[in-house]
C-alpha positions in Angstrom: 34.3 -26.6 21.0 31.6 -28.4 22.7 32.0 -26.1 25.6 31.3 -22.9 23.1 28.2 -24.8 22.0 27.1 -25.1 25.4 27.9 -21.5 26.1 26.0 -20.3 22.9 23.1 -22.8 23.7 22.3 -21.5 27.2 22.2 -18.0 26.2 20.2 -18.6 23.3 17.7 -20.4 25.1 16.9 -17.2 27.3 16.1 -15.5 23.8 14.1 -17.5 22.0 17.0 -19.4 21.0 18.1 -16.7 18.8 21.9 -15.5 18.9 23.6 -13.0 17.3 27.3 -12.9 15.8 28.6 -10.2 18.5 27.6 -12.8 21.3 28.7 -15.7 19.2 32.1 -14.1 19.2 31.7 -12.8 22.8 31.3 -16.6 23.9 34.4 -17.9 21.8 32.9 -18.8 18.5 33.8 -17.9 15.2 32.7 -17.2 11.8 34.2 -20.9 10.2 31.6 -22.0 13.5 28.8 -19.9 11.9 29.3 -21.3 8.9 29.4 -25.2 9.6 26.5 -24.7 11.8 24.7 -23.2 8.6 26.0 -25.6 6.3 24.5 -28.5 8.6 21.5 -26.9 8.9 21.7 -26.9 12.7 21.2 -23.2 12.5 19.2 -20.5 10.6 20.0 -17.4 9.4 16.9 -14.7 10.5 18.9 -11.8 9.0 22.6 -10.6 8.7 24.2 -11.6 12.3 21.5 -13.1 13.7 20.9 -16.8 13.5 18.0 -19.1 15.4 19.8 -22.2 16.6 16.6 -24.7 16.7 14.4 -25.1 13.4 11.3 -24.2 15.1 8.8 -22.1 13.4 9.5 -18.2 14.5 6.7 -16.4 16.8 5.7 -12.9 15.8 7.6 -12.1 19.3 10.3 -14.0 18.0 10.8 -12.3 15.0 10.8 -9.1 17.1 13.9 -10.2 19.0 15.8 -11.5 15.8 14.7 -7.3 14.3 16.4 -6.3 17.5 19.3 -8.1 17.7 19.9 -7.5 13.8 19.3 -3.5 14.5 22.4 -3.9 16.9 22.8 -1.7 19.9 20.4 0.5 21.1 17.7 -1.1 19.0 14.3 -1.6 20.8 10.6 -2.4 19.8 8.6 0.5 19.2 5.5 2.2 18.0 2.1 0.0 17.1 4.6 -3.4 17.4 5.5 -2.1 21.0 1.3 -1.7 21.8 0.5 -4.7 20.3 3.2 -6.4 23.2 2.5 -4.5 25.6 -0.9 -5.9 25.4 -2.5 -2.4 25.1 -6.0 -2.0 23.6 -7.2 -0.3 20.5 -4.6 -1.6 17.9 -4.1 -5.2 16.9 -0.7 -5.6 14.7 2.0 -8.1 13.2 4.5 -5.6 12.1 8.1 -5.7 12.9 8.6 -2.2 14.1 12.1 -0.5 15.7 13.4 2.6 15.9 17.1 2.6 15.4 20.3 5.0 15.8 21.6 6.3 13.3 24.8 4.2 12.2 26.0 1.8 9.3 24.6 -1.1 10.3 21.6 -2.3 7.4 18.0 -1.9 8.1 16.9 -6.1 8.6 14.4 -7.2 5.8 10.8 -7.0 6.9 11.5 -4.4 9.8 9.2 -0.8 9.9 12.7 1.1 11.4 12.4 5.1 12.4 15.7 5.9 12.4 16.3 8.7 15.5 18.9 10.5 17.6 16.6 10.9 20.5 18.2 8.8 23.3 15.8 5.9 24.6 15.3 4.3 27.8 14.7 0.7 27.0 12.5 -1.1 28.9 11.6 -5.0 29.0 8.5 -7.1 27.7 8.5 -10.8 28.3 12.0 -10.9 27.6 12.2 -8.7 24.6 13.5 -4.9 25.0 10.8 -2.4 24.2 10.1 1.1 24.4 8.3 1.9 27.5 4.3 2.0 27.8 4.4 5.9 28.0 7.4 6.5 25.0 5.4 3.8 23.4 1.8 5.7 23.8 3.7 9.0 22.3 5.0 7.1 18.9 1.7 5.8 18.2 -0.1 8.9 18.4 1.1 10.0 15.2 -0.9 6.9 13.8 -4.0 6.8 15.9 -7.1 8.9 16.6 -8.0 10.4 19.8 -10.4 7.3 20.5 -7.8 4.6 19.7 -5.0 6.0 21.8 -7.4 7.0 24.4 -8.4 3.5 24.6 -4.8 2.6 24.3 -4.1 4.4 27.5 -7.2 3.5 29.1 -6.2 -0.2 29.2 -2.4 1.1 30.0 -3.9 2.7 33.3 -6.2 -0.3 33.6 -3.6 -2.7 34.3 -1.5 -0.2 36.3 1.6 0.1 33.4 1.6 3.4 34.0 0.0 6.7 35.3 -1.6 10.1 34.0 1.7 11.6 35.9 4.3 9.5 33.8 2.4 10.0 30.9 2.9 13.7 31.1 7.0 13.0 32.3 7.5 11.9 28.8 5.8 14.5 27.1 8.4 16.9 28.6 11.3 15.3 27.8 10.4 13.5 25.0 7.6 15.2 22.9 7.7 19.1 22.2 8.2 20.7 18.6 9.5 18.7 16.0 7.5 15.3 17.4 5.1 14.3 15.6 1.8 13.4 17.6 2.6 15.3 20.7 -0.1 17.2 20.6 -2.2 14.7 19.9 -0.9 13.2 22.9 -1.4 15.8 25.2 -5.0 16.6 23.8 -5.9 12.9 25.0 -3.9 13.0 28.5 -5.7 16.6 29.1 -9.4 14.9 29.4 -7.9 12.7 32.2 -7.5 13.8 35.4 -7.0 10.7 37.6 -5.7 7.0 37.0 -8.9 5.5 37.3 -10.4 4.0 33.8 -13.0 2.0 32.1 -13.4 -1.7 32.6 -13.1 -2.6 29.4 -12.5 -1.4 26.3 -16.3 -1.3 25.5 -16.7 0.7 28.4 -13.9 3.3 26.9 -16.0 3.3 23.4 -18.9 4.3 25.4 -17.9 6.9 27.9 -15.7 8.1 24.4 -19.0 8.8 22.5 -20.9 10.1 25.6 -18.1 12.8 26.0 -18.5 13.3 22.4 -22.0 13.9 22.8 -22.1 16.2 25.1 -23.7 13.7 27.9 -23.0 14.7 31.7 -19.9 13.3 32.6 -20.4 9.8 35.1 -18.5 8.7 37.6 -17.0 5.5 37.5 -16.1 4.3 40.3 -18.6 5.4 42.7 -19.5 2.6 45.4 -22.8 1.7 46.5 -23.7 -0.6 49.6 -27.6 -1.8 48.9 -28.3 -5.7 50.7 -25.6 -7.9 49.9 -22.5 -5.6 49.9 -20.8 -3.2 47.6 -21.6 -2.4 43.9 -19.6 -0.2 41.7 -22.2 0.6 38.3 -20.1 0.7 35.3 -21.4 4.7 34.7 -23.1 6.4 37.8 -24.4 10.2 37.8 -25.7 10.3 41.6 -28.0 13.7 41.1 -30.1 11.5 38.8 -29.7 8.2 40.6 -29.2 6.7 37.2 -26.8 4.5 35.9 -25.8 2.3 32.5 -23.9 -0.8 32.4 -22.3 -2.4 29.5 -22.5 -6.2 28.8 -19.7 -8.1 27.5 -20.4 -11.2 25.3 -19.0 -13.3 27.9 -20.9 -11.4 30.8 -23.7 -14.8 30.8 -21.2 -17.2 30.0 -22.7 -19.3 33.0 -26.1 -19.8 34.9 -23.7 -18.5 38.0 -22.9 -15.5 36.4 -26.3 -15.1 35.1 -28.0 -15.3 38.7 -24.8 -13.0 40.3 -25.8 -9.9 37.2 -29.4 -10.1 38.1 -28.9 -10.2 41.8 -26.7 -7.3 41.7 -28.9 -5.5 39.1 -31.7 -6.1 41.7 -29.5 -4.7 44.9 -28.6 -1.5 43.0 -32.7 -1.1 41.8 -33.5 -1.4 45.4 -31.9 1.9 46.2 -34.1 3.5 44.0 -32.0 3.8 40.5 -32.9 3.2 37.2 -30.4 1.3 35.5 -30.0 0.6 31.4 -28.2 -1.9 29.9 -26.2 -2.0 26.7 -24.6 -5.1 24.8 -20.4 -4.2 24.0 -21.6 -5.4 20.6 -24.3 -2.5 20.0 -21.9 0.0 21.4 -19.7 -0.7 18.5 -22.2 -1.1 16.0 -24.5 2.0 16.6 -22.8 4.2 19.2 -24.7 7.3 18.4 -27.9 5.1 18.5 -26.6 4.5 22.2 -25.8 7.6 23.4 -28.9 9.1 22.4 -31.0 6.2 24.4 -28.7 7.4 27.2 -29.7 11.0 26.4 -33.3 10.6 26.8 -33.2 8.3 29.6 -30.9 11.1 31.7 -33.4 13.5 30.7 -36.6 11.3 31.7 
């Protein structure tokens, strides 16, 4: 027996130390096991067939695994729970969210399940099995506007998790009629032509509203080489040889960082272009107040 516990220990502790009754069985186990482990509180039960052997408080990620082990084969993290792990930008959530195949098993208490027959290529998220960035951008769009899961994919292409190209890859085999958000999805992917995005999500608000305003569209990663090396404004339109910059709340966080901004605010006004400036905070508070400053200083 004390060889099963070892078993059931070490493969617990690469999942959170959470086990399930299939691999409790699998590693020579029982239910009368189960059940004196229960009784001495050694374990908890998370849900039906899924027990955490450590009393530890459960993580939010935690209780993802236990909803996926519970959901059985098959099961993944998905939708707004899958870009909220993914680290993706836009949309902030605790829920326990999986879609699931059809089959007898009971949905776990506390999960958000879609139940589906669409097959679904599981992919991996510090540890826990998710739906990929680009299946996972597709099942939120029937939640979020344009903006959100444009910013969503913004910071998806940001930190290189996927590409405009397998983005559209999933649309064809996995969107189409009957999909809810699909076109929502494609609407977004349409006013991106390359991988290249924002920044930061600040950035994304801004370039968002400008497009929404009709604004000339920048460029954003156009390099200039003034004294001291090469700058890259955050929005550049080189027939005007203007550019705006958004400010983070952390973008003076030092004296250093202080005298670097002004410096290279300096080298880029020595080639002859006007810059403006814009705090992240006043993008999201009065964007339209924003875009029109940028307006008249495009037209000036």
């Amino acid at each position: 027996m004390r060889g099963v516990n070892q078993r059931i220990g070490n493969v617990a502790s690469t999942q959170r130390f959470l086990v399930s009754r299939t691999e409790i069985h699998e590693l020579g186990g029982n239910d009368d096991m189960i059940a004196y482990n229960l009784e001495a509180q050694r374990w908890l039960r998370v849900h039906a067939g899924v027990y955490q052997v450590d009393r530890r408080p459960l993580s939010w990620e935690s209780e993802l695994l236990a909803a996926v082990l519970a959901c059985g084969p098959g099961a993944v993290v998905s939708h707004r729970a899958a870009c909220t792990l993914w680290g993706l930008e836009g949309i902030s959530t605790r829920l326990v969210e999986a879609p699931v195949p059809y089959s007898a098993l009971p949905i776990p208490e506390g999960v958000v399940a879609h139940r589906t027959r669409r097959c679904i290529d599981p992919s991996e998220c510090r540890g826990i099995p998710v739906t990929s960035v680009e299946r996972t951008l597709l099942d939120c769009a029937r939640f979020l506007s344009d903006r959100i899961l444009g910013k969503a994919l913004d910071s998806a292409l940001r930190k290189s998790l996927t590409t405009i190209a397998g983005c559209y890859s999933v649309l064809a085999t996995d969107g189409g009629r009957g999909v809810t958000g699909t076109r929502r999805f494609r609407r977004v992917l349409a006013n991106r032509m390359y991988d290249e995005a924002t920044d930061s999500g600040a950035e994304f608000d801004l370039l968002y509203f400008m497009q929404l305003g009709g604004l000339p569209d920048p460029e954003l990663d156009h390099e200039l080489f003034p004294r001291g090396g090469r700058r890259i404004p955050d929005f550049f339109w080189p027939g005007l040889a203007k550019a705006v910059e958004v400010d983070g709340i952390d973008a003076h966080s030092s004296a250093e960082r202080l005298d670097d901004d002004l410096e290279r605010q300096n080298a880029i006004m020595d080639l002859g272009i006007e810059i403006r400036r814009f705090s992240a905070r006043r993008v999201r508070r009065d964007p339209k107040v924003v875009v029109e400053e940028i307006r008249r200083f495009l037209l000036s």
